[in-house]
MIKE-820484 format. One record per residue (C-alpha): residue in three letters; x, y, z. Coordinates in nm, 2 decimals. Each point is the difference from the previous one (the first is absolute). Layout:
% residues N
<r><aa>ALA</aa><u>X</u><v>Y</v><w>Z</w></r>
...
***
This chain:
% residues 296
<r><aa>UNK</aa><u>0.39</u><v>2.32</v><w>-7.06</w></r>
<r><aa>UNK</aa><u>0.13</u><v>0.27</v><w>-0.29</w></r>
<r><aa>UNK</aa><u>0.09</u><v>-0.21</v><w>-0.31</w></r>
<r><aa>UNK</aa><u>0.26</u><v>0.13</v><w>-0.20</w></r>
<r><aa>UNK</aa><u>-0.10</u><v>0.25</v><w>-0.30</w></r>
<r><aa>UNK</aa><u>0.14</u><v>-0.01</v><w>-0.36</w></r>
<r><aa>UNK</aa><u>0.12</u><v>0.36</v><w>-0.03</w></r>
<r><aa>UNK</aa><u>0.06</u><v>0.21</v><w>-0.35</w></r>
<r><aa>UNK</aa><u>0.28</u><v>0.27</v><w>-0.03</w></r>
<r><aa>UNK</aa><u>0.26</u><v>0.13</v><w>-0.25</w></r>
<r><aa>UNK</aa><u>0.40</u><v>0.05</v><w>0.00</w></r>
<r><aa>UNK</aa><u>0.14</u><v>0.16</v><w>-0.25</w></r>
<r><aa>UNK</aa><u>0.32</u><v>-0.13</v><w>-0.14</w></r>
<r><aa>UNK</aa><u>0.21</u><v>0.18</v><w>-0.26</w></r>
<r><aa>UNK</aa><u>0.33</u><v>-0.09</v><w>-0.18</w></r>
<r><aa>UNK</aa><u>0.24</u><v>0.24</v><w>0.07</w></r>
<r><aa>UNK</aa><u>-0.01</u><v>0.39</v><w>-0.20</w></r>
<r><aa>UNK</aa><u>-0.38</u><v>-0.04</v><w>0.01</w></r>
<r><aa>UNK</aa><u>-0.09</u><v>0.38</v><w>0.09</w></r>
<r><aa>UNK</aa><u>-0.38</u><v>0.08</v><w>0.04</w></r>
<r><aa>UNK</aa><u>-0.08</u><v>-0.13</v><w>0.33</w></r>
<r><aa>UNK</aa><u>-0.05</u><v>0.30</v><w>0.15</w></r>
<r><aa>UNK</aa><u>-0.33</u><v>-0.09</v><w>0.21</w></r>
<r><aa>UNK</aa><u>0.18</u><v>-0.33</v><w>0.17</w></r>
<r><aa>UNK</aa><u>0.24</u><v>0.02</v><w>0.29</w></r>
<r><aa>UNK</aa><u>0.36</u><v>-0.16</v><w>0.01</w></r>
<r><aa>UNK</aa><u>-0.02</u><v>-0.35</v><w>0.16</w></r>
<r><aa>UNK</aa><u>0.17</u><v>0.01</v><w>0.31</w></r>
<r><aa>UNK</aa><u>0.28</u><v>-0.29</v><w>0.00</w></r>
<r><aa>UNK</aa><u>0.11</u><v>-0.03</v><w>0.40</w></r>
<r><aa>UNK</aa><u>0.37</u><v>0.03</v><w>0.11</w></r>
<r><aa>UNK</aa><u>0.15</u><v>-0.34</v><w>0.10</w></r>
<r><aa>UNK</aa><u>0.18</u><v>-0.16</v><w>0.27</w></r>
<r><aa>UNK</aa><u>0.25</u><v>-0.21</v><w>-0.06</w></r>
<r><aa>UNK</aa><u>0.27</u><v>-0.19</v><w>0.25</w></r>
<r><aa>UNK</aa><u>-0.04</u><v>-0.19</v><w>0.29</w></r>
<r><aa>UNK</aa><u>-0.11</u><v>0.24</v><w>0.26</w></r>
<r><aa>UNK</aa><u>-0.32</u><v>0.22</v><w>-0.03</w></r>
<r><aa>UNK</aa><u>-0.16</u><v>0.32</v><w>0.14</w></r>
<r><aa>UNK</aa><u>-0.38</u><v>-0.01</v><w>-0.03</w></r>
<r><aa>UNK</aa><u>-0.18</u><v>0.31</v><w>0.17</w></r>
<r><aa>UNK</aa><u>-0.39</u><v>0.02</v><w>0.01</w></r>
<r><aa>UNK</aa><u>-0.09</u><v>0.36</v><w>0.00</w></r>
<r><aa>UNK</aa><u>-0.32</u><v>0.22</v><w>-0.08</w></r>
<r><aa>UNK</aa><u>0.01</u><v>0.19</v><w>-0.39</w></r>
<r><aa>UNK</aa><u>-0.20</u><v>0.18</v><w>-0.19</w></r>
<r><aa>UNK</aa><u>-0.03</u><v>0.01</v><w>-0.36</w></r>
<r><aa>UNK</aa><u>-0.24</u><v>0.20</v><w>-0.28</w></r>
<r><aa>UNK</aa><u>-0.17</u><v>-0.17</v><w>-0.18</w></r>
<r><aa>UNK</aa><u>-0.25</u><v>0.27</v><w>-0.11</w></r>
<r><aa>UNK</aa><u>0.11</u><v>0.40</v><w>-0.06</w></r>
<r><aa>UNK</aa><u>-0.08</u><v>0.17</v><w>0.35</w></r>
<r><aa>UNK</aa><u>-0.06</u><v>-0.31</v><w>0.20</w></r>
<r><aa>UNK</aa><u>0.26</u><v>-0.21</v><w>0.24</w></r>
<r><aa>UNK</aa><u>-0.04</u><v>-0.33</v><w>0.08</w></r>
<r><aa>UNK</aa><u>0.12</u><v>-0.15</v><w>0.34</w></r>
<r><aa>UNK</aa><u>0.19</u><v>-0.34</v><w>-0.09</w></r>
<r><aa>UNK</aa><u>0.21</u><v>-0.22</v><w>0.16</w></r>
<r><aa>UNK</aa><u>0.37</u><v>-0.09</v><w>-0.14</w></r>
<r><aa>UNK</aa><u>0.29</u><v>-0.22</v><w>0.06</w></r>
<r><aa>UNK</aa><u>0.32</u><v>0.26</v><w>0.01</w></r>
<r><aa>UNK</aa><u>-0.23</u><v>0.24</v><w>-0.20</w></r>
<r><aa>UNK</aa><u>-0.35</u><v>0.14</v><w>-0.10</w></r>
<r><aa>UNK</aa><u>-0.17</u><v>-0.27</v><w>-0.12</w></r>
<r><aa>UNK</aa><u>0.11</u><v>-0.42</v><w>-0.08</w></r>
<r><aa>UNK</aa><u>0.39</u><v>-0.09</v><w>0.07</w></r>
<r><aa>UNK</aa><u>0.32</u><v>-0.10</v><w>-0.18</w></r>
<r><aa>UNK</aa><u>0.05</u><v>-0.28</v><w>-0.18</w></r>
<r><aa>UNK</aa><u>0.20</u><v>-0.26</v><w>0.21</w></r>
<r><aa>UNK</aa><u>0.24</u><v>-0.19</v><w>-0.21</w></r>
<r><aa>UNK</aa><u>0.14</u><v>-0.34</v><w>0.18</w></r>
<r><aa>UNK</aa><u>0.21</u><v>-0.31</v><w>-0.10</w></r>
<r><aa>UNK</aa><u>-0.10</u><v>-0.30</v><w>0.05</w></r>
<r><aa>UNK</aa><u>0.23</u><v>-0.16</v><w>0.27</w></r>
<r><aa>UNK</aa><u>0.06</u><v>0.32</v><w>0.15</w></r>
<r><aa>UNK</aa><u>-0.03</u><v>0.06</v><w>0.39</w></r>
<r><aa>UNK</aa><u>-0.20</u><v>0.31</v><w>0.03</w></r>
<r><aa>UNK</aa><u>-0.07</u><v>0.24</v><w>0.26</w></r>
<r><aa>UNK</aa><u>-0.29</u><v>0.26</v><w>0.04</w></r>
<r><aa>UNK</aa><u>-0.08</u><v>0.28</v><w>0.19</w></r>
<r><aa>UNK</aa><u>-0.35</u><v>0.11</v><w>-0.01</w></r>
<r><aa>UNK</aa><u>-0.05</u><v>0.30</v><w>0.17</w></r>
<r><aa>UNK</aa><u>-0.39</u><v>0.09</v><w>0.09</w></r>
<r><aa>UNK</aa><u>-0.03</u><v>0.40</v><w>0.01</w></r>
<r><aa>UNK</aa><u>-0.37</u><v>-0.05</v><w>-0.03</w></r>
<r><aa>UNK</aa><u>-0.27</u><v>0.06</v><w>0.31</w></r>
<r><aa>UNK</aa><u>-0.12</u><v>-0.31</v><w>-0.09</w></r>
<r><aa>UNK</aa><u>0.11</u><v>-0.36</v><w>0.05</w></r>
<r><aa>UNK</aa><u>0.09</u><v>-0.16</v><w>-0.31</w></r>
<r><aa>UNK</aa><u>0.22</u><v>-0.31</v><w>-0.16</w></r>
<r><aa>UNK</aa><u>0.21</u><v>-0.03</v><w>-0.27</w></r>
<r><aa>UNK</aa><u>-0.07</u><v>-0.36</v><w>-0.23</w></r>
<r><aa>UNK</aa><u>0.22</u><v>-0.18</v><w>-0.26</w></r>
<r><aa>UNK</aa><u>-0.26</u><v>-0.09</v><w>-0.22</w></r>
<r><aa>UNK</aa><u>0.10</u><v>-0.33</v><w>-0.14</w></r>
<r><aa>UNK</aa><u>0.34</u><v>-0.07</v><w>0.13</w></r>
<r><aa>UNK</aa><u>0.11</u><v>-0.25</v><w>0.21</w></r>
<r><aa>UNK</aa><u>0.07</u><v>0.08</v><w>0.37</w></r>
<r><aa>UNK</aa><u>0.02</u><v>-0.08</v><w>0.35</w></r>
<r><aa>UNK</aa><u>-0.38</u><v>0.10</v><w>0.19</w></r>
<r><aa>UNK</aa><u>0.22</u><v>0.21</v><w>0.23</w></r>
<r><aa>UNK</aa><u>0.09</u><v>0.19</v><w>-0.33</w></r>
<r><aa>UNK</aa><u>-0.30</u><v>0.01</v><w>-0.21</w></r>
<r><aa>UNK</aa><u>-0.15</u><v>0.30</v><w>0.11</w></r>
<r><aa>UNK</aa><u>-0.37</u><v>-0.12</v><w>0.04</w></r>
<r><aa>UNK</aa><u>-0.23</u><v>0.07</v><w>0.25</w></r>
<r><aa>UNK</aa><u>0.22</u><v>-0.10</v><w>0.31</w></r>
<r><aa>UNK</aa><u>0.28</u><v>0.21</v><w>-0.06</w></r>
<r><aa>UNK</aa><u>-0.15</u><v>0.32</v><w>0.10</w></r>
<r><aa>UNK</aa><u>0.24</u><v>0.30</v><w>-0.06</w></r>
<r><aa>UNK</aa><u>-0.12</u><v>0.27</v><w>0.25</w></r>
<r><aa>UNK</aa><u>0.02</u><v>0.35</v><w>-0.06</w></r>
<r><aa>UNK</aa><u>0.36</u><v>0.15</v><w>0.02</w></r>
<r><aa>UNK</aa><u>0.14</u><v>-0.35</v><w>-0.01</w></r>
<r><aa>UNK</aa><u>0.25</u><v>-0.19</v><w>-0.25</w></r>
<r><aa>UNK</aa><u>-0.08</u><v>-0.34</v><w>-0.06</w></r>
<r><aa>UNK</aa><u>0.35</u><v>-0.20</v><w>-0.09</w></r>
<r><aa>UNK</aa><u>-0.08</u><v>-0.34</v><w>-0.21</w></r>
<r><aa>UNK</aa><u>0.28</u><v>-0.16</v><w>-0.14</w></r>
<r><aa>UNK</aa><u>-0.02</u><v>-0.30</v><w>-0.28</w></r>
<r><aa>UNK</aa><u>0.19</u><v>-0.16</v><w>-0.28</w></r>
<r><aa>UNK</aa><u>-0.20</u><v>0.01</v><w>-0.35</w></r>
<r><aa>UNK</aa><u>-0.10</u><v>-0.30</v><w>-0.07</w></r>
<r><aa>UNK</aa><u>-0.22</u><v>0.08</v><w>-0.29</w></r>
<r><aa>UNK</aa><u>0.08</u><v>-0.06</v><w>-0.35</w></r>
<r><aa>UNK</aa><u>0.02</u><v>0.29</v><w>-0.21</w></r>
<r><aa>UNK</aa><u>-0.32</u><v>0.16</v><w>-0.04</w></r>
<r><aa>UNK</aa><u>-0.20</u><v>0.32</v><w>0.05</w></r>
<r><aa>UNK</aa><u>-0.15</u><v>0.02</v><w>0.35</w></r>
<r><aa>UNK</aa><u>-0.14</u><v>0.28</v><w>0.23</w></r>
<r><aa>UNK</aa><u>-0.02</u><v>0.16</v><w>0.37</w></r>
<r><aa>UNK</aa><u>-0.30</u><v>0.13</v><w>0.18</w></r>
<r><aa>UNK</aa><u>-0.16</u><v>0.08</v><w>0.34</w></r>
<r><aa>UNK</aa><u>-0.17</u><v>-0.33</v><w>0.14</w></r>
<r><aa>UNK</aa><u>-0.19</u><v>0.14</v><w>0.28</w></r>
<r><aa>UNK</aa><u>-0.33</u><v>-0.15</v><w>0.16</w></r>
<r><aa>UNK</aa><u>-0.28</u><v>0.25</v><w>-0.14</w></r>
<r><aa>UNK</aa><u>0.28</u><v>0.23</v><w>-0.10</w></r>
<r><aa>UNK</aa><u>0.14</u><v>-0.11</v><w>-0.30</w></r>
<r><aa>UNK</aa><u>-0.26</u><v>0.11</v><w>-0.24</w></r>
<r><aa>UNK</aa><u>0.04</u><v>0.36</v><w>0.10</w></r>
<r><aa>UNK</aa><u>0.40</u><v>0.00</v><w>0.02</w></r>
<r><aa>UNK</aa><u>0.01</u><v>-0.14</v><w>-0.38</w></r>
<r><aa>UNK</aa><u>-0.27</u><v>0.23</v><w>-0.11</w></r>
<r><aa>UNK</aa><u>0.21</u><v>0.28</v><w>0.13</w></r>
<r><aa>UNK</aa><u>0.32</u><v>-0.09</v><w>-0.13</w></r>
<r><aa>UNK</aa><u>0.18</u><v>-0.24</v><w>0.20</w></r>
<r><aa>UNK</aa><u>0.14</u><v>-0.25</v><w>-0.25</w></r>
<r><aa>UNK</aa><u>0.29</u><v>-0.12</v><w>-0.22</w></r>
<r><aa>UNK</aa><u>0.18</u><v>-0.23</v><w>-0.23</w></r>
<r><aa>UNK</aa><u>0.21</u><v>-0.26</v><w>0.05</w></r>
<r><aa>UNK</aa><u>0.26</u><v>-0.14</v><w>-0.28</w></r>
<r><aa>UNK</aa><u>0.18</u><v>-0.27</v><w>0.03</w></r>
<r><aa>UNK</aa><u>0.34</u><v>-0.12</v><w>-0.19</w></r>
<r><aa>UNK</aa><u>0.14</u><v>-0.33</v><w>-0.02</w></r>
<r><aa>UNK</aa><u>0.29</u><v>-0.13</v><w>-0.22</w></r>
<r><aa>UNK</aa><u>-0.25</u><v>-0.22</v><w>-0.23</w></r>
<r><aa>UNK</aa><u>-0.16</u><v>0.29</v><w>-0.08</w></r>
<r><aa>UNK</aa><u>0.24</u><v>0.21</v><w>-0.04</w></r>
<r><aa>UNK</aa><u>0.17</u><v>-0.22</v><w>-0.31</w></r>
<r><aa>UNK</aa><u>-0.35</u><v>0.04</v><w>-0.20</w></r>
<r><aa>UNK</aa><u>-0.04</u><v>0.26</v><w>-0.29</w></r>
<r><aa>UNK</aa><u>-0.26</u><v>0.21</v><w>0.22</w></r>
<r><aa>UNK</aa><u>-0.04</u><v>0.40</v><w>-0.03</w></r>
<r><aa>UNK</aa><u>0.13</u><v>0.08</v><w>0.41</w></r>
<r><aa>UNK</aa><u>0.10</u><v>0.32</v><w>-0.05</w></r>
<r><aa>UNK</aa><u>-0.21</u><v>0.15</v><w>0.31</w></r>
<r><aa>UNK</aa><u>-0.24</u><v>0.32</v><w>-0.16</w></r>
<r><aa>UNK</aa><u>0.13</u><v>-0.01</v><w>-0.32</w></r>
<r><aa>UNK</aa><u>-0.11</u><v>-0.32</v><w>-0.16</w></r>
<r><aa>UNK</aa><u>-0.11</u><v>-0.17</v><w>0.33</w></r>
<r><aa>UNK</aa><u>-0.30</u><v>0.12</v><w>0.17</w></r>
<r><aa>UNK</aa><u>-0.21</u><v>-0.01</v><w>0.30</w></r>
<r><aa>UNK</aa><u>-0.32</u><v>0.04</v><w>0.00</w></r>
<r><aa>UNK</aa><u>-0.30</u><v>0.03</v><w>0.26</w></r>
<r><aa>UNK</aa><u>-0.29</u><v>0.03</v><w>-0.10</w></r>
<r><aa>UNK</aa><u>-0.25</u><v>0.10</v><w>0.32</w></r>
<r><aa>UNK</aa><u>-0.36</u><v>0.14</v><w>-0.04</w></r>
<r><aa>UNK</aa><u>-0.10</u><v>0.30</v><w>0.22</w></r>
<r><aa>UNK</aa><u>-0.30</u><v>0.21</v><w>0.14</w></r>
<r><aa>UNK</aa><u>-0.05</u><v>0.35</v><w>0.13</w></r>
<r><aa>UNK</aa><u>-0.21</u><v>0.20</v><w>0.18</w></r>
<r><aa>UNK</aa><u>-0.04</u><v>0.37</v><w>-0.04</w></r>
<r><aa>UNK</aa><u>0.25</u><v>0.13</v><w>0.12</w></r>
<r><aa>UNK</aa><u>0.23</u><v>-0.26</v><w>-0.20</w></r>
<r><aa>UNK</aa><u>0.10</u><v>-0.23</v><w>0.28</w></r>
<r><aa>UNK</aa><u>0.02</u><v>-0.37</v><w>-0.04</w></r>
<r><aa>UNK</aa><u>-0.33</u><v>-0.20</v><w>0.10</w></r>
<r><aa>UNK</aa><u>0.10</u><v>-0.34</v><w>0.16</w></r>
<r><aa>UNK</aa><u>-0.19</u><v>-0.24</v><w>-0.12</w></r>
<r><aa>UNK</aa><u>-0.21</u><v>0.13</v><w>-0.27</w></r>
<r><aa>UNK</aa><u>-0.25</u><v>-0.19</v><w>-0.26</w></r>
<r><aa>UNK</aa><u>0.07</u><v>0.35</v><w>-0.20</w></r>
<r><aa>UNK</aa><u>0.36</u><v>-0.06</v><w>-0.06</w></r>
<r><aa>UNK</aa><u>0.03</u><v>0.13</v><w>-0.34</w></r>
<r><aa>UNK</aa><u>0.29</u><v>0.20</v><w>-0.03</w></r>
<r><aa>UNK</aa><u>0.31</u><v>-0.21</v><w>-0.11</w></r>
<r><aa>UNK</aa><u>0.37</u><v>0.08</v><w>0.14</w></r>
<r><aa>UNK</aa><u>0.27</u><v>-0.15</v><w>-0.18</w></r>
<r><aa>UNK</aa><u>0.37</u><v>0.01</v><w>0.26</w></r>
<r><aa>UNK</aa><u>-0.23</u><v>0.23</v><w>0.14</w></r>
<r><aa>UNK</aa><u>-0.03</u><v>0.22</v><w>-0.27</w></r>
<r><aa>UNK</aa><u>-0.34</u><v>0.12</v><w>-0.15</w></r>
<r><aa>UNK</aa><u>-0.05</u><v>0.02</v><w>-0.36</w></r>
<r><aa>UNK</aa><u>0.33</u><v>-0.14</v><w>-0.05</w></r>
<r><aa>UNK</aa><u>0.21</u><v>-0.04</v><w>-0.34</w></r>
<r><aa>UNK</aa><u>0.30</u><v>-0.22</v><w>-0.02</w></r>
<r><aa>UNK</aa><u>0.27</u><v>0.08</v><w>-0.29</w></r>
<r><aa>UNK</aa><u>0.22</u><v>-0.34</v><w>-0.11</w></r>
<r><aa>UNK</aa><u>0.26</u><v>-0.08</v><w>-0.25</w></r>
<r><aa>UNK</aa><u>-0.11</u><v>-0.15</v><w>-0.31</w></r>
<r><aa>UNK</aa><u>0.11</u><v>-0.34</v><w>0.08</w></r>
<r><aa>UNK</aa><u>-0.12</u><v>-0.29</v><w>0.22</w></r>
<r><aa>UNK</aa><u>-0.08</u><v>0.16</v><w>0.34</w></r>
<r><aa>UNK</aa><u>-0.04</u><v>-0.20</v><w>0.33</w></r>
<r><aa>UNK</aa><u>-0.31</u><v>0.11</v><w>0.18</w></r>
<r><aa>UNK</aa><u>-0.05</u><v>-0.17</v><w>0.39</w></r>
<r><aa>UNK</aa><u>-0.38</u><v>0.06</v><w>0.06</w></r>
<r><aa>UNK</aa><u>-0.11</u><v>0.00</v><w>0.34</w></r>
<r><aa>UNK</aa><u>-0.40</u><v>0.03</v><w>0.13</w></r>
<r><aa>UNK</aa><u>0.00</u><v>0.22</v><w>0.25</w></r>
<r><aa>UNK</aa><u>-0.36</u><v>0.07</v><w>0.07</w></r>
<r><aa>UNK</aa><u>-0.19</u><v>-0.17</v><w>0.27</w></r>
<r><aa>UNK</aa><u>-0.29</u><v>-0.16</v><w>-0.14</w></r>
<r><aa>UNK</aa><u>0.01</u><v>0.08</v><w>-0.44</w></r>
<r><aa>UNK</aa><u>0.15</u><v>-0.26</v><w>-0.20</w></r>
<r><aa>UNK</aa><u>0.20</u><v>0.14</v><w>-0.37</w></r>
<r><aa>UNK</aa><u>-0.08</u><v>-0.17</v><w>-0.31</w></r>
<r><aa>UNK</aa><u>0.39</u><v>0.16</v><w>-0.16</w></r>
<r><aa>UNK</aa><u>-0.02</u><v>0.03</v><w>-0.35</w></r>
<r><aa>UNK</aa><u>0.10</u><v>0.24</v><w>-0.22</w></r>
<r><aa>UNK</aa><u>-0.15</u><v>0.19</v><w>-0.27</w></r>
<r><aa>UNK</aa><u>-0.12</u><v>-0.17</v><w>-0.33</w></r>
<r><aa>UNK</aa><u>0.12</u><v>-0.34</v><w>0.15</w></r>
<r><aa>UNK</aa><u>0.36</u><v>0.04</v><w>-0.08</w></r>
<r><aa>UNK</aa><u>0.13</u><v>-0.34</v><w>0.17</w></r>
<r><aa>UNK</aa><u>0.28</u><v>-0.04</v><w>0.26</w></r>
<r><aa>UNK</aa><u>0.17</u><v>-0.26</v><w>0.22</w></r>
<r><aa>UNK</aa><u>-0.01</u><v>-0.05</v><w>0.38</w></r>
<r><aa>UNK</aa><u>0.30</u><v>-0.12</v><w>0.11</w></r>
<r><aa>UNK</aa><u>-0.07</u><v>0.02</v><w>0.37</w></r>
<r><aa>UNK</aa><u>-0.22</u><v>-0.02</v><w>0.26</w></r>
<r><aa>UNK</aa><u>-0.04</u><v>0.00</v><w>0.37</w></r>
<r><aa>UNK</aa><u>0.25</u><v>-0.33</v><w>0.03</w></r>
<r><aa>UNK</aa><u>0.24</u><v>0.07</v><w>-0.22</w></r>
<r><aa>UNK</aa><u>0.10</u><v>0.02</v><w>-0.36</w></r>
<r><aa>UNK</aa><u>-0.20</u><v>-0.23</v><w>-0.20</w></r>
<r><aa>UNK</aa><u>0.16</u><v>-0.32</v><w>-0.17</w></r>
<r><aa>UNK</aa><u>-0.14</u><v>0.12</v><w>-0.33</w></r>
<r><aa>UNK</aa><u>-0.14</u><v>0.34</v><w>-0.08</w></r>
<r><aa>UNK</aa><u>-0.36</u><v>0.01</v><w>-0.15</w></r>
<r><aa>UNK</aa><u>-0.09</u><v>0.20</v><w>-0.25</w></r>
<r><aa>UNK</aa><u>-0.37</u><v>0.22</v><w>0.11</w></r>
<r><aa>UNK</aa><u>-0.20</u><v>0.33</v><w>-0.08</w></r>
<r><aa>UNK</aa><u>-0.15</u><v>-0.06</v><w>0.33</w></r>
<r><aa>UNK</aa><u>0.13</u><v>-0.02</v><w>0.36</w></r>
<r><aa>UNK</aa><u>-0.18</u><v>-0.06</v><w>0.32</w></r>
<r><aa>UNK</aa><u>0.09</u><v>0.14</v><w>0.34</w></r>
<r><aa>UNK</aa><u>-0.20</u><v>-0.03</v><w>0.32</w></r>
<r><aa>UNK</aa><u>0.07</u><v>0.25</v><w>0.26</w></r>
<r><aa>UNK</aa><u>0.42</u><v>-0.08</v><w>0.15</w></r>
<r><aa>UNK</aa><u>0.06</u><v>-0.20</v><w>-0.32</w></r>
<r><aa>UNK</aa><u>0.32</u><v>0.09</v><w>-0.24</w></r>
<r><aa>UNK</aa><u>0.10</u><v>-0.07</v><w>-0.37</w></r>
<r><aa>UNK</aa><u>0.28</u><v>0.04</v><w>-0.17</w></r>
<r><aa>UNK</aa><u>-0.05</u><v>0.09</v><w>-0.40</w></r>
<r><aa>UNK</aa><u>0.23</u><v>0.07</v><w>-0.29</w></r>
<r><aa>UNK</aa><u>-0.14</u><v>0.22</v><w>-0.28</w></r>
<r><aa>UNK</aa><u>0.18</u><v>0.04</v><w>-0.31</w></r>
<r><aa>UNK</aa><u>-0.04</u><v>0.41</v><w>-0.08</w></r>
<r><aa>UNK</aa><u>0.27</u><v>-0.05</v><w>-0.29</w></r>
<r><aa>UNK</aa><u>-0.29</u><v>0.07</v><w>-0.24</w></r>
<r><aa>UNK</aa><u>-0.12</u><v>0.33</v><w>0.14</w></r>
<r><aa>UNK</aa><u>0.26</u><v>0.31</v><w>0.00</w></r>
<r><aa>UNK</aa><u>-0.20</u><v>0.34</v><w>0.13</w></r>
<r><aa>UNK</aa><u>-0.36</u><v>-0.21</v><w>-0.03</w></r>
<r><aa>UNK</aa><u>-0.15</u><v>-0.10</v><w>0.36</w></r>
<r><aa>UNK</aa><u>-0.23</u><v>-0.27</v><w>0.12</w></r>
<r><aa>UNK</aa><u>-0.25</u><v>-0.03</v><w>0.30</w></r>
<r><aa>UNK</aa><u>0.08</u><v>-0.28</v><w>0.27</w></r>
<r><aa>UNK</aa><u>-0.39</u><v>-0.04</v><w>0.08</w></r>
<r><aa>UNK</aa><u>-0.15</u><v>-0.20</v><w>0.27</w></r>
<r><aa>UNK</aa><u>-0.34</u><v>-0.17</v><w>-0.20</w></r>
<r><aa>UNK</aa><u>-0.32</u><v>-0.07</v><w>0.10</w></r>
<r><aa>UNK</aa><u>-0.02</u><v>-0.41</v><w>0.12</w></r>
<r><aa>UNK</aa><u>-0.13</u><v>-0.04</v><w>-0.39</w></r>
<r><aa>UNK</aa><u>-0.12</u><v>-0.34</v><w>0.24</w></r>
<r><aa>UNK</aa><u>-0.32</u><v>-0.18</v><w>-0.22</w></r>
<r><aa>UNK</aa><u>-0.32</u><v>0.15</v><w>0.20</w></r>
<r><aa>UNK</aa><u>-0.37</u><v>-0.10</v><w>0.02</w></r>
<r><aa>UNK</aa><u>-0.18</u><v>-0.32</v><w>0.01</w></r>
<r><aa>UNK</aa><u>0.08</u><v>-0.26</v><w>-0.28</w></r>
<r><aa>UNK</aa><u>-0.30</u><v>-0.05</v><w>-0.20</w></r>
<r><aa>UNK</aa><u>-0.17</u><v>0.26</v><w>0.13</w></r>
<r><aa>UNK</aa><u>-0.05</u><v>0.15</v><w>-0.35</w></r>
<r><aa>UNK</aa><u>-0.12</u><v>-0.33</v><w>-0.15</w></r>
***
């Protein structure tokens, strides 16, 4: 059995007007979705992620990843999930509560050229939550590729809280997923050599914030490697969230957790930092290692 690895990588984070990041790329923030009925179509892509090469990927209604699906809780939602794919695939709501008729695991099979219709009321509380293919022996390849999104939800004690919610401008998603490829720059499924780092599916990404307190909603994406968050120099911050819910209290950290399909919600206070920038870092387990007394 693989056991989960603890995996190091950086983000940079700037306060707005910072100029001389000229070697990063723009984060990608996905579009949302918002209402009570929803589109969803699975469908090849391809994306650069190096100069001259094209990688084949797998989107929802685009290249690579999908939109952002914003709900209320109470709400009676329906979805159509369309499969444009040759391949059999599913479509989960990681963490929400549902029917099995309308979960989207491995029994609801969505054959190619099909539309799979699951309707449910949200019965979540507000949180950040997230949809991806569930398939028997397929779902490790459909994420790797790009099938995969975000899921907010809203509810009215949330919504009388003073919380940045201000979708891509001082509330953020972010994936975090590592990657692997061959050659000819195409995804390996599967790999122990996973060491390039896509952030919303974005390589070498940069993220540009207000100088205030920010709202970040983290999300592991990868498959096996678990994120140690931090940021650079140990400048604190408080989750808020995670993957039941806003928290009664938030706790104050400089380092954060996440297993692989495990989300967080953070504030960081960038009030302090006009045109500087920070690195949102995942660390090494710094985990005590060797045998006690061994030395002695």
């Amino acid at each position: 059995m693989k056991h989960s690895k603890i995996y190091s990588y950086t983000i940079i984070i700037s306060a707005l007007f910072l100029t001389n990041l000229k070697a990063q790329n723009i984060l990608q923030i996905p579009d949302t979705l918002s209402g009570t009925k929803f589109n969803l179509t699975i469908q090849k892509g391809s994306v650069s992620f190096y100069p001259g090469f094209t990688t084949n990927t797998l989107g929802v209604n685009g290249n690579i990843l999908g939109p952002t699906l914003i709900l209320r809780k109470g709400d009676n939602v329906s979805m159509n999930v369309t499969n444009s794919l040759i391949d059999t695939t599913t479509i989960h709501w990681h963490g929400m509560h549902v029917a099995p008729q309308n979960d989207g695991g491995p029994h609801t099979v969505i054959l190619p050229g099909t539309t799979w219709q699951p309707q449910f009321t949200v019965m979540d509380n507000a949180a950040t939550y997230w949809y991806h293919p569930h398939l028997h022996n397929k779902t490790a390849e459909h994420v790797t590729k790009g099938v995969a999104g975000f899921i907010i939800v809203r509810d009215n004690q949330e919504a009388t809280l003073k919380l940045p919610r201000k979708y891509g401008v001082d509330d953020f998603p972010i994936v975090v997923q590592s990657r692997a490829f061959d050659a000819s720059k195409q995804f390996i499924v599967r790999s122990e050599l996973d060491s390039v780092i896509l952030v919303n599916g974005t390589k070498n990404p940069f993220l540009q914030v207000p100088a205030q307190i920010v709202r970040l909603r983290l999300l592991n994406g990868s498959t096996e490697r678990t994120y140690n968050f931090g940021f650079k120099g140990n400048k604190s911050f408080y989750q808020i969230g995670g993957d039941g819910g806003l928290l009664n209290s938030s706790v104050l950290l400089t380092r954060l957790r996440l297993a692989p399909g495990e989300r967080a919600e953070i504030l960081v206070d960038f009030g302090s930092m006009q045109g500087q920038s920070t690195y949102l870092m995942s660390y090494a387990s710094e985990l005590a290692s060797g045998i006690i007394g061994a030395s002695s």
